[in-house]
Backbone as JSON Lines, residues from 0, in Angstrom:
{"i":0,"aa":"X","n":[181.76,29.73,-123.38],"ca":[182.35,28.4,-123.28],"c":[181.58,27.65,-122.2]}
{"i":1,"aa":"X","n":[181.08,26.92,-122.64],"ca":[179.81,25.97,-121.62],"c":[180.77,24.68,-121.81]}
{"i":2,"aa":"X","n":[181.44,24.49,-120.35],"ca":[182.29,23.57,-120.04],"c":[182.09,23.19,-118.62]}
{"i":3,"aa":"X","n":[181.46,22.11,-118.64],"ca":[180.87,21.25,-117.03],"c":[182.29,20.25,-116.3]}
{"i":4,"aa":"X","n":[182.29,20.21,-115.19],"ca":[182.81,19.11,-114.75],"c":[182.42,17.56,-115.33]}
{"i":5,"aa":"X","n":[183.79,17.15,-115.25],"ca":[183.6,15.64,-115.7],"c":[182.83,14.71,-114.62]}
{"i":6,"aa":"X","n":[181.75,13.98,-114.55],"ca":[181.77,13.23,-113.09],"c":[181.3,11.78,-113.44]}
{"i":7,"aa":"X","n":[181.12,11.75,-114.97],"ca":[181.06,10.19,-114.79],"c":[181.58,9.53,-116.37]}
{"i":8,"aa":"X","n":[181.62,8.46,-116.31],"ca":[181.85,8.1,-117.9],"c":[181.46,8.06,-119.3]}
{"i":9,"aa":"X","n":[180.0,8.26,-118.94],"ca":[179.27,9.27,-120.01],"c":[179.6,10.54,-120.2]}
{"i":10,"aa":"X","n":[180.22,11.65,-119.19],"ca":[180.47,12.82,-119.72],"c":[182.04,12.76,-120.05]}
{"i":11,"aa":"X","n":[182.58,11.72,-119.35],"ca":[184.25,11.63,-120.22],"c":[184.22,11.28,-121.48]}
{"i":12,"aa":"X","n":[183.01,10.24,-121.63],"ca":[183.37,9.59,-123.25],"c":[182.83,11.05,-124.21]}
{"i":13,"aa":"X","n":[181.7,12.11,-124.09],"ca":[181.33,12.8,-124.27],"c":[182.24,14.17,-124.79]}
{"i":14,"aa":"X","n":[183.27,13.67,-123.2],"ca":[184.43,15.19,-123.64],"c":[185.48,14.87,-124.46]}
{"i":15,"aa":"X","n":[185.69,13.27,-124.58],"ca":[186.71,12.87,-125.26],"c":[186.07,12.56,-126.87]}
{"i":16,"aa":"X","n":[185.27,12.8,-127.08],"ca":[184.55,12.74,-128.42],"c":[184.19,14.31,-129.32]}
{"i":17,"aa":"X","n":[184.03,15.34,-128.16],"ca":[184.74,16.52,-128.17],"c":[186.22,17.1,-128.5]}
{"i":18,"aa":"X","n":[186.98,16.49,-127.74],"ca":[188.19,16.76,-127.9],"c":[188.84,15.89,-129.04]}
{"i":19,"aa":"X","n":[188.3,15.11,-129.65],"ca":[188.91,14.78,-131.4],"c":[188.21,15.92,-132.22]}
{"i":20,"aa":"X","n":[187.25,15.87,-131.79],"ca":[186.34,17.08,-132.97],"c":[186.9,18.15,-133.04]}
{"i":21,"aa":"X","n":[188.0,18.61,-131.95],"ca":[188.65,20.09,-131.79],"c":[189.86,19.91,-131.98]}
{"i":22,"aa":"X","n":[190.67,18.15,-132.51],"ca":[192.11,18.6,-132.0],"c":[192.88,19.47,-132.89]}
{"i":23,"aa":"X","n":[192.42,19.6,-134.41],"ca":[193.33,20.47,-134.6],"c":[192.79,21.87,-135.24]}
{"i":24,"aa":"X","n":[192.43,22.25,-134.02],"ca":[191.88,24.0,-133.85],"c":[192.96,24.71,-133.93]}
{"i":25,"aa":"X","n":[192.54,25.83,-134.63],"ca":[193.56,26.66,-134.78],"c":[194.17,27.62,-133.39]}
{"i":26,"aa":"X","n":[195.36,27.59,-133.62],"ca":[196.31,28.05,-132.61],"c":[195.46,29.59,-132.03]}
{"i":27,"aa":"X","n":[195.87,29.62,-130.5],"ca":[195.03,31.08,-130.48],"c":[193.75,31.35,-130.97]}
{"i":28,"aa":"X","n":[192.75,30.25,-130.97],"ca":[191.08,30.25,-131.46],"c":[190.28,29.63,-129.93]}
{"i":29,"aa":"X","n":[189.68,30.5,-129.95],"ca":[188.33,29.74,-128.81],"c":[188.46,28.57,-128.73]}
{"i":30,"aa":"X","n":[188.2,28.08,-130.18],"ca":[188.52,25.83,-130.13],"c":[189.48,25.56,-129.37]}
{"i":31,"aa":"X","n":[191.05,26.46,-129.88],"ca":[191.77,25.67,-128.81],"c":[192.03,25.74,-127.24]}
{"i":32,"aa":"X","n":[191.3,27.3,-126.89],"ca":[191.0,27.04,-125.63],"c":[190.48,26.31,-124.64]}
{"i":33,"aa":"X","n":[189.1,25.59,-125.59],"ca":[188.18,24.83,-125.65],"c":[188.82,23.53,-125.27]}
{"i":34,"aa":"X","n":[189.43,23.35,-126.13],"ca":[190.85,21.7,-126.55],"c":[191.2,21.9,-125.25]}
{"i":35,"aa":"X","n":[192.04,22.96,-124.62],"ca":[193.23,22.99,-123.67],"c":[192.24,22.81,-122.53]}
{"i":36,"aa":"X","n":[191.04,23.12,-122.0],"ca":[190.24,22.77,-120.93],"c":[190.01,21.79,-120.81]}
{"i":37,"aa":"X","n":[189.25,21.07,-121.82],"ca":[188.38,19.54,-121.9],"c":[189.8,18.57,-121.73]}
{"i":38,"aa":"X","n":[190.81,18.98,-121.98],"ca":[191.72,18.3,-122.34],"c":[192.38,18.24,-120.4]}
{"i":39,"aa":"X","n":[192.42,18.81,-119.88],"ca":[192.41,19.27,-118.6],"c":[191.92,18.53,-117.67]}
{"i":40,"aa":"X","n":[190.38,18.65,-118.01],"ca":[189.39,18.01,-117.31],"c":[189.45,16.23,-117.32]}
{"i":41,"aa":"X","n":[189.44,16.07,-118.59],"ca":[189.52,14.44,-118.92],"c":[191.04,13.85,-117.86]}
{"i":42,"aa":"X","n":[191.78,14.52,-118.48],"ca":[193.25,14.28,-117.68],"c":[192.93,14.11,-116.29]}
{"i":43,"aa":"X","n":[192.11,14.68,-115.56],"ca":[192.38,14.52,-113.85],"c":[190.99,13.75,-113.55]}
{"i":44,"aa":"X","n":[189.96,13.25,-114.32],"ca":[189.0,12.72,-114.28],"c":[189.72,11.43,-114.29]}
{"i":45,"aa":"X","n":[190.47,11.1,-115.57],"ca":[191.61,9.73,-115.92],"c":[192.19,8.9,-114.72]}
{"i":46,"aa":"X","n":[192.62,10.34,-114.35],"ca":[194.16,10.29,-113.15],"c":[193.12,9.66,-111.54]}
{"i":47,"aa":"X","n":[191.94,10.24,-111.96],"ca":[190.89,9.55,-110.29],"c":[190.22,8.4,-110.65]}
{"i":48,"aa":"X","n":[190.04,8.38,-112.1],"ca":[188.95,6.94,-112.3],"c":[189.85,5.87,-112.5]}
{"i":49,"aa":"X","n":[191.23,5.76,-112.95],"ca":[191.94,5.02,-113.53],"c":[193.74,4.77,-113.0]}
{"i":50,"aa":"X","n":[193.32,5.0,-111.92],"ca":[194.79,5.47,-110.65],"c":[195.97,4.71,-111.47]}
{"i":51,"aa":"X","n":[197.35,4.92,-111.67],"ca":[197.83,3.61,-111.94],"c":[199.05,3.66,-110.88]}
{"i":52,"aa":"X","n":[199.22,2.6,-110.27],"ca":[200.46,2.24,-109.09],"c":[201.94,2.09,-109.82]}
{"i":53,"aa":"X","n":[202.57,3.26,-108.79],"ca":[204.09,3.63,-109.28],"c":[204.34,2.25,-109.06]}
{"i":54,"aa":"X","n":[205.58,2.04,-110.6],"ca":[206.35,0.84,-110.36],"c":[207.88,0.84,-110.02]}
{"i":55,"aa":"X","n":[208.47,0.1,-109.41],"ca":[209.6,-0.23,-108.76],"c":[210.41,-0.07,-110.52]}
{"i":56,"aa":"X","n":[211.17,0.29,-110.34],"ca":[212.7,0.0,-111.8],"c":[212.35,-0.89,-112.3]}
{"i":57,"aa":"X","n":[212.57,-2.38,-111.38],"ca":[212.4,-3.65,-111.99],"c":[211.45,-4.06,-112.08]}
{"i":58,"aa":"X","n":[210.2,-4.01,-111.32],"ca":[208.68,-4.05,-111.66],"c":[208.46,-3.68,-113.5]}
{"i":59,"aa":"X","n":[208.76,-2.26,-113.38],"ca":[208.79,-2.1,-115.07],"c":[208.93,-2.75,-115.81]}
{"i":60,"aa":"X","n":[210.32,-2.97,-115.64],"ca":[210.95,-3.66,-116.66],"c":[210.25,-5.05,-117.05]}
{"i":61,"aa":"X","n":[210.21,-5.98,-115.67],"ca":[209.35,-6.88,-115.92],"c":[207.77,-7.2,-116.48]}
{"i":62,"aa":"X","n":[207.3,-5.82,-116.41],"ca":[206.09,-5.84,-116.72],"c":[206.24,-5.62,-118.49]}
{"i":63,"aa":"X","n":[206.89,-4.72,-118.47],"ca":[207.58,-4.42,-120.37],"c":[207.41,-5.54,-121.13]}
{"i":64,"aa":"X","n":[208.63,-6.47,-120.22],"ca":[209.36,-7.66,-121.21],"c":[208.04,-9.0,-121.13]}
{"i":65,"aa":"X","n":[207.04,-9.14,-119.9],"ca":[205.55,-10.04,-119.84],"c":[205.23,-9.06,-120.94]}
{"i":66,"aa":"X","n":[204.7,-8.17,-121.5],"ca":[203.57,-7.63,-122.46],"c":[204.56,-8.13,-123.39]}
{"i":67,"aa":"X","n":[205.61,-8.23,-123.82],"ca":[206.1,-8.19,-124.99],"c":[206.36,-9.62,-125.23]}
{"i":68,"aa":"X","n":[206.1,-10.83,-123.48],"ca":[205.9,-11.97,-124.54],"c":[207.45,-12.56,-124.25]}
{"i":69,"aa":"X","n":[207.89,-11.72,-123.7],"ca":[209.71,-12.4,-123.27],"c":[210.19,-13.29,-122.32]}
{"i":70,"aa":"X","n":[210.43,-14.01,-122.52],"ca":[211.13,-14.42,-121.02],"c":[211.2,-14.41,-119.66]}
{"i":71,"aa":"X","n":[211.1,-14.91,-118.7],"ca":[211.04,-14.08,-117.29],"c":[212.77,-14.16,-117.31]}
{"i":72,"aa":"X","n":[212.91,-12.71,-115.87],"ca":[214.39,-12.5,-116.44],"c":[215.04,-13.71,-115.34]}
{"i":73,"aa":"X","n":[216.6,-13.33,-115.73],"ca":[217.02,-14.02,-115.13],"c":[217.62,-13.74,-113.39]}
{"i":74,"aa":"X","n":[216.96,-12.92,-113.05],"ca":[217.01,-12.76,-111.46],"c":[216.07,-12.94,-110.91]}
{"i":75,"aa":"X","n":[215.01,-13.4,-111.14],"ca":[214.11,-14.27,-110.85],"c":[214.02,-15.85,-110.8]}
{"i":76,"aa":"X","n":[213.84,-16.1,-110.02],"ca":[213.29,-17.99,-110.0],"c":[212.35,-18.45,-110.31]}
């Protein structure tokens, strides 16, 4: 299993073009060991290239109901 660290966006787009080619390996097969690593790797590569800031309850919510185009609520001014 020749499996490198992720370190830039060429080898994420690389592992994530990988990891469709494997997703549905059979259970208990090398592939899906394969799957469960790359799948690993991309995940904490994601989690450092692409941080996302915890939101407050109502932050959420408000951010939900802007994508969806709603209203601002009404505890706001």
């Amino acid at each position: 299993m020749d499996i490198r660290p992720i370190r830039n966006d060429d080898d994420h787009r690389a592992a994530v073009d990988e990891i469709r080619a494997l997703w549905s390996a059979e259970a208990g097969s090398a592939d899906e060991d394969r799957l469960d690593v790359l799948a690993t790797l991309v995940d904490e590569y994601e989690r450092k290239r692409w941080p996302v800031d915890k939101l407050d309850p109502v932050e959420a919510i408000e951010a939900a109901m802007e994508a969806e185009g709603a209203p601002a609520p009404i505890w706001r001014p």
